[in-house]
C-alpha positions in Angstrom: -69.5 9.4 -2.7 -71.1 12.3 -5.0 -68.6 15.2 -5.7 -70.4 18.9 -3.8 -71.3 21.0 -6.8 -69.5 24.2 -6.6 -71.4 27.8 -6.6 -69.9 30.2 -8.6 -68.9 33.7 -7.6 -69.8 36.8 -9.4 -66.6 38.0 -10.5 -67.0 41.3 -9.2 -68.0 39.9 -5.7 -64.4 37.6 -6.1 -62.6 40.8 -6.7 -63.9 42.8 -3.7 -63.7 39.5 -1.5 -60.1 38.4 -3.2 -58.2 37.9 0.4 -60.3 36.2 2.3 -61.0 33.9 -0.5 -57.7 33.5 -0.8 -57.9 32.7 3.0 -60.6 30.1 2.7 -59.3 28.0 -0.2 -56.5 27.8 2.0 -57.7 27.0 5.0 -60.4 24.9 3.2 -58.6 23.4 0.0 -61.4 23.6 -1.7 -61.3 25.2 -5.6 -63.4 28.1 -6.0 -65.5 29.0 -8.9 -65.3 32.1 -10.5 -68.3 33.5 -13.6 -66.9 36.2 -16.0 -69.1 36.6 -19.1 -70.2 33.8 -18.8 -67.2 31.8 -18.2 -66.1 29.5 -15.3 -63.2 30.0 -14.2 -61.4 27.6 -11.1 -59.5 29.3 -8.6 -57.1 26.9 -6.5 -54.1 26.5 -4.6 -50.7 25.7 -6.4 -49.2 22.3 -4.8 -45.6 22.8 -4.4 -43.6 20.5 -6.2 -41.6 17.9 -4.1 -37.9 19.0 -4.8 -36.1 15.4 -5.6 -33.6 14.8 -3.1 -29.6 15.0 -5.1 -27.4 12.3 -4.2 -23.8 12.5 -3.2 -21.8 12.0 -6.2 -19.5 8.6 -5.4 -16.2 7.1 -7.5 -18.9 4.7 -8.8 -21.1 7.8 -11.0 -21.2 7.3 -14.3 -20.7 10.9 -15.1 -17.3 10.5 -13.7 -16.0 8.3 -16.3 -15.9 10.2 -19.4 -13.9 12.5 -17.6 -10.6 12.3 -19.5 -12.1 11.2 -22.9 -10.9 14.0 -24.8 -7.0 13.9 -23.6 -4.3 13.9 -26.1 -1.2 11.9 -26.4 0.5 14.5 -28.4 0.9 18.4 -28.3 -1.3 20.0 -25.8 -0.6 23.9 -26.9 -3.1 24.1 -28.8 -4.5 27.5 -27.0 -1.2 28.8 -26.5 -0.2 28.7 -30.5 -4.3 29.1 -31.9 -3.1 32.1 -33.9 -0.2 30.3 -35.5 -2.2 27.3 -36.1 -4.6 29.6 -37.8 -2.4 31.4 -39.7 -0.8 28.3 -41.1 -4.4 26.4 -42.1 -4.9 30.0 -44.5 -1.6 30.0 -46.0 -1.8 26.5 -47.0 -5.4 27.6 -47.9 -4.0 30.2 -50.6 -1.4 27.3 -52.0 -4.1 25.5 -53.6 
């Protein structure tokens, strides 16, 4: 089956015409073509995209598992004391 050669429209006619062109490609959904200085331009309807459906995160994600990676063994303050933590790391800085 041959494609239907599309007309173009003047693009001052396109600007005076705008809504009900707007009406007919979609109603239609067929592109329209629009001449500016000698340029073809196609007008046409945006497809939405499909939105991907989300899952219900389960015990079985593998997300889940790295939760817990970074735990200590030890001291757990270390938000608490930052300052004196910082303070020490200089002064032994300066012993050098």
């Amino acid at each position: 089956m041959m494609s239907q050669q599309l007309e173009p429209v003047a693009f001052d006619e396109f600007l005076s015409n705008a809504a009900s062109i707007f009406e007919q490609i979609e109603r239609d959904g067929k592109d329209v073509l629009v001449e500016h200085d000698g340029a073809l331009f196609s007008v046409k309807m945006k497809q939405p995209k499909a939105k991907k459906r989300s899952r219900a995160i389960t015990s079985q994600d593998s997300i889940l598992h790295i939760i817990g990676i970074g735990a200590t063994q030890g001291s757990a303050d270390t938000s608490t004391n930052k300052h004196r933590y910082l303070a020490d790391a200089s002064g032994d800085l300066h012993n050098i």
